[in-house]
C-alpha positions in Angstrom: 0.0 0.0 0.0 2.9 2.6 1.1 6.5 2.2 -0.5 9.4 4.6 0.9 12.4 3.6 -0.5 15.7 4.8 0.2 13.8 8.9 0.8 16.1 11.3 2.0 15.8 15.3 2.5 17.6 18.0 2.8 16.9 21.6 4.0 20.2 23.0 2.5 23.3 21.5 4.9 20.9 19.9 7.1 20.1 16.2 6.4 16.6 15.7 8.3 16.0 12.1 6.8 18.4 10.1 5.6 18.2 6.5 3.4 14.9 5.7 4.7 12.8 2.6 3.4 10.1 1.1 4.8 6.7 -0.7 3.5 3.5 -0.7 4.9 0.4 -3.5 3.9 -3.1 -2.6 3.8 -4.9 -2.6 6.9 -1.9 -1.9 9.3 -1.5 0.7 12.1 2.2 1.9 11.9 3.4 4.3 14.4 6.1 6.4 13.0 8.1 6.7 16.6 10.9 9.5 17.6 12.4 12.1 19.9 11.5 15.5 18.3 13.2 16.2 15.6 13.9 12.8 14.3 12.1 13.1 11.2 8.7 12.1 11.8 6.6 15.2 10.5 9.0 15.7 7.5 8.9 11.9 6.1 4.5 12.6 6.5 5.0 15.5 4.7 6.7 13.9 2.0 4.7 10.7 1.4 1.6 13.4 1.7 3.0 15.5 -1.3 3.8 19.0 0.6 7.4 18.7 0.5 9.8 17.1 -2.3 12.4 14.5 -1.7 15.6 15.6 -1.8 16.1 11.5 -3.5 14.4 8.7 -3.0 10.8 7.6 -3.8 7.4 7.4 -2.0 4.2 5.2 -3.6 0.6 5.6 -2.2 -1.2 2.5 -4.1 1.3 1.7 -6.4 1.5 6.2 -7.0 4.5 8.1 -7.0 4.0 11.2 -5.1 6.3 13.1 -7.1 5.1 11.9 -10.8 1.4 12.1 -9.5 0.9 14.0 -6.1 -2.3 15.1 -6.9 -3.4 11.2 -7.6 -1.5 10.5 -4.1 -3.6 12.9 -1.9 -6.8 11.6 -3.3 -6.1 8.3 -1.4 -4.8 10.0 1.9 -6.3 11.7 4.6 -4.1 13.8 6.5 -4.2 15.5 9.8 -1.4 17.6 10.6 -0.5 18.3 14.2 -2.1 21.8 14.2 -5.5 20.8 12.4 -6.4 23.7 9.7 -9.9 25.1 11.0 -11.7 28.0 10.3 -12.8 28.9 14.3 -15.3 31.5 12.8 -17.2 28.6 10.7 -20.0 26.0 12.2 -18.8 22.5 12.2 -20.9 21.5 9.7 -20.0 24.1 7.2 -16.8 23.5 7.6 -16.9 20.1 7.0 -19.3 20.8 3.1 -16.4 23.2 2.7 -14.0 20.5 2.8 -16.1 18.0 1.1 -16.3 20.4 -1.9 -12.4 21.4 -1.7 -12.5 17.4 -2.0 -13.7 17.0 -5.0 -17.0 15.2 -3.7 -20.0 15.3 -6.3 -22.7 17.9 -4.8 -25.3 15.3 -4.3 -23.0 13.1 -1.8 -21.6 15.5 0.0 -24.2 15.9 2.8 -23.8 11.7 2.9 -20.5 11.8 3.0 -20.1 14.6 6.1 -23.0 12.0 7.8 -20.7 9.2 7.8 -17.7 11.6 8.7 -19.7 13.1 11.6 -21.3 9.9 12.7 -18.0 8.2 12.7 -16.3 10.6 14.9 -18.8 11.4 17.3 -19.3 15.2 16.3 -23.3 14.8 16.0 -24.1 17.5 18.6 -21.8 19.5 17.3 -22.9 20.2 14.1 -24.0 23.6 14.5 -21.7 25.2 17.4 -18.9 27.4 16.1 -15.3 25.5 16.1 -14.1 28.5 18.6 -16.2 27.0 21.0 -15.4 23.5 20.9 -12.9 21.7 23.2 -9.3 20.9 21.9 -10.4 17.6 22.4 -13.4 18.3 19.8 -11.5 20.1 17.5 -9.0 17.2 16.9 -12.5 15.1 16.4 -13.1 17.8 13.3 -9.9 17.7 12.0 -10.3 13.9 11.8 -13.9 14.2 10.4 -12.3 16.5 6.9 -9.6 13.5 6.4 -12.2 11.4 6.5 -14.5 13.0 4.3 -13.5 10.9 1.0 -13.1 7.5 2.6 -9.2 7.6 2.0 -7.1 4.2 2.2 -4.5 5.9 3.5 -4.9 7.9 7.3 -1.8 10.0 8.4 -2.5 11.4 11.4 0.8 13.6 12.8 0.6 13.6 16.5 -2.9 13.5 16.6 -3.1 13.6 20.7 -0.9 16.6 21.5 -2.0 18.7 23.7 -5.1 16.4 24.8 -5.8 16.2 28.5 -6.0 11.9 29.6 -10.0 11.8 28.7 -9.8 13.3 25.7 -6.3 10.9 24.4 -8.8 7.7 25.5 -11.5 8.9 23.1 -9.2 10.3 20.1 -7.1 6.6 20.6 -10.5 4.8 20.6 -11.6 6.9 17.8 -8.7 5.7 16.0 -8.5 2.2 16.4 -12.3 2.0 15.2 -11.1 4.3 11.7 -8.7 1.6 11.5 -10.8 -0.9 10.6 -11.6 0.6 7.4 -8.4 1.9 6.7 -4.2 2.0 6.9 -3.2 4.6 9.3 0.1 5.7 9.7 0.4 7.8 13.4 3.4 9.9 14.2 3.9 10.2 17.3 6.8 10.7 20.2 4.7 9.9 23.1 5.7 5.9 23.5 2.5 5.1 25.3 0.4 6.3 22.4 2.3 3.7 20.5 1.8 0.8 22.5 -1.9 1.4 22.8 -2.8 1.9 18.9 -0.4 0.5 17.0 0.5 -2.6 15.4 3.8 -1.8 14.0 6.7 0.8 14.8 8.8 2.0 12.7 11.2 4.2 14.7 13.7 7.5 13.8 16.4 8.6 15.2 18.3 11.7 13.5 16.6 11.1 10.4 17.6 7.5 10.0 15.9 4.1 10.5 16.5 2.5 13.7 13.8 0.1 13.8 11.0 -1.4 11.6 9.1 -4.8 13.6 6.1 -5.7 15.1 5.3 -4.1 18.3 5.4 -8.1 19.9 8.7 -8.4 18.5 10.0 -5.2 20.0 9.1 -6.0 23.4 10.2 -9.4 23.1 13.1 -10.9 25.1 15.8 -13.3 24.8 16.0 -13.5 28.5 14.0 -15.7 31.0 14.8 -14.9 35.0 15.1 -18.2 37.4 14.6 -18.1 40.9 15.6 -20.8 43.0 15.4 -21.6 47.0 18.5 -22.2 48.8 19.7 -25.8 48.2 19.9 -25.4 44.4 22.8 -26.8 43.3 25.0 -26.8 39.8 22.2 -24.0 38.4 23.9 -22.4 35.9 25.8 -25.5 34.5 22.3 -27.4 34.5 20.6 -24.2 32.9 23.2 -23.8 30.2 22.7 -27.6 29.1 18.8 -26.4 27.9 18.1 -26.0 24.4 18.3 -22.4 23.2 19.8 -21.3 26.3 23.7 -19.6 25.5 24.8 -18.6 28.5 23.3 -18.0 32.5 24.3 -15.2 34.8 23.8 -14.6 38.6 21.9 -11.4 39.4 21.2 -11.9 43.1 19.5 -13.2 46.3 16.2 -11.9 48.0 14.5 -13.8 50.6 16.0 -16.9 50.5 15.8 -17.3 46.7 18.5 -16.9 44.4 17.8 -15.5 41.0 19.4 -16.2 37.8 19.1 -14.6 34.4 19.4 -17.1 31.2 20.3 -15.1 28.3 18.8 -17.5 24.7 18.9 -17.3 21.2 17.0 -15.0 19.7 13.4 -16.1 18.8 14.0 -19.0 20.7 11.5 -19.9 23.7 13.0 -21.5 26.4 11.0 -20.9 29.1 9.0 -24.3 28.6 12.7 -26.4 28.6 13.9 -24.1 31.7 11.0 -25.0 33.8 11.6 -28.6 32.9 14.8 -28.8 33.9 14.2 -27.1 37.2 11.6 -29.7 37.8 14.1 -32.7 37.2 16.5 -31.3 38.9 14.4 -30.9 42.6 14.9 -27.2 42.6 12.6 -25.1 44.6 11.3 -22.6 42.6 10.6 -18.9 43.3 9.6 -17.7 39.7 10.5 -18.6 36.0 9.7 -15.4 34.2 10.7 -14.8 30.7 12.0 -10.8 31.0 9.6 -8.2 29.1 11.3 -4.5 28.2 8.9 -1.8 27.5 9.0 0.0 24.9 10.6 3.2 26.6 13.5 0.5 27.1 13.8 -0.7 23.8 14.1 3.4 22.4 16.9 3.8 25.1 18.8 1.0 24.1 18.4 2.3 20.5 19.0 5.9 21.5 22.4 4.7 22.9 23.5 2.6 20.4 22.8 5.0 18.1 25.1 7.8 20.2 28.1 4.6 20.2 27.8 4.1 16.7 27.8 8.0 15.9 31.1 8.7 18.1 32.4 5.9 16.7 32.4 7.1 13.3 33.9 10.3 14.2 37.0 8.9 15.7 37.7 6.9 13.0 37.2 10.2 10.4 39.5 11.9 12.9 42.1 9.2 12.7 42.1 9.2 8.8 
């Protein structure tokens, strides 16, 4: 459905994305995660046609933004983070204004704001001014005009800023029902909003792909924590012997128990195997818990390798 292949952009000596590819299938929910300033908002305004690549290409439906970027925008619906609304104009002219800048045929345009307004819960809202709606309203609006054309395609750029907790609840809710209908790509640096919506993350840091999985994958481990009473004996020999499992470490005592950390191969599950062997071997067992990072962890860990890798490369420039 979305193809960005090898994109990069430049705002004169500034690289703000840099060799980016990525696909997305029909029906997912990507999150496009990073600190500010990673890249996010320029790599949406790119594959949404309001900026050029510098190089590289980006296809909506088998579209090339830059050959055809009016044929691109037909298929998207795009809310940037500071929706464009007219606070002097009723909600529901606002919306037939929209629906007309659309392209949509005068006799299905008061359908198509019906199903926009229905689907976003704006029905008692229809004739209040937009200056008097809530933020949390006026995001609803701003998601009713990208919706107006029944896009495949959702890019939603931060779509919760600024939102008190209520108000994130129903915009994420709102979301995840759009979502049914249609691939959304949300850009976000808020790593909770990820983990609630999303699917998928691709993640920026400085412009550059750091990661591209499944949010299971991501928070995957390779690491399952053993806890054994006092009288254990030979545990990290025994532990080592289990299928998958490449080497054991001691991590400490609490309470009488002794815990011990089993590093595995990757995509290996060894918990099963583990838990059998502590059986045969008469342990007592405190806990056999395979370890889960969050997601907050997992962008550190990238974050810092990232930092490594970058002062890495400068000593070896400096040394040629």
């Amino acid at each position: 459905m979305i193809s960005v292949r090898e994109l990069e952009k430049r705002y004169g000596p500034l690289r703000a994305v840099a060799d980016l590819s990525f696909e997305v299938e029909r029906g997912e929910i990507v999150g496009l995660l990073g600190h500010n300033g990673a890249g996010k908002t320029t790599v949406m305004k790119v594959m949404t046609g309001f900026l050029e690549p510098t190089a590289g290409t980006v296809t909506i439906g088998g579209v090339d933004v830059t050959q055809d970027r009016i044929g691109v925008q037909r298929q998207i619906g795009y809310l940037p983070e500071n929706a464009p609304l007219y606070p002097e104009m009723l909600v529901q002219e606002y919306l037939l204004m929209m629906a007309e800048l659309r392209g949509i045929p005068p006799e299905k345009r008061i359908p198509a704001v019906a199903d926009a307004v229905k689907a976003t819960g704006l029905d008692a809202r229809l004739v209040q001014p937009i200056s008097t709606l809530s933020k949390g309203y006026r995001q609803r609006v701003g998601l009713a005009q990208a919706i107006l054309h029944r896009p495949d395609v959702l890019v939603l750029d931060e779509p919760t800023n600024g939102l008190d907790p209520v108000q994130i609840v129903e915009i994420r809710e709102l979301i995840r029902r759009l979502a049914q209908t249609t691939t959304v790509i949300l850009s976000t640096h808020i790593l909770s909003e990820i983990e609630a919506v999303c699917d998928r993350v691709v993640i920026l840091i400085d412009g550059e792909l750091a990661a591209d999985d499944t949010l299971q994958n991501l928070l995957s481990s390779n690491v399952v924590r053993v806890s054994v009473g006092e009288g254990a004996k030979d545990v990290p020999r025994a532990l080592a012997k289990v299928d998958g499992v490449e080497s054991v470490k001691r991590e400490g005592e609490r309470a009488g128990y002794t815990t011990w950390r089993a590093i595995c191969q990757k995509g290996v599950d060894a918990t099963p195997a583990i838990a059998r062997a502590a059986l045969e071997a008469g342990w007592t067992i405190g806990g056999i818990t395979p370890e889960t990072p969050s997601l907050e962890q997992v962008f550190r860990d990238l974050m810092a390798r990232h930092v490594s890798e970058a002062k890495a490369g400068k000593k070896k420039e400096a040394a040629a």
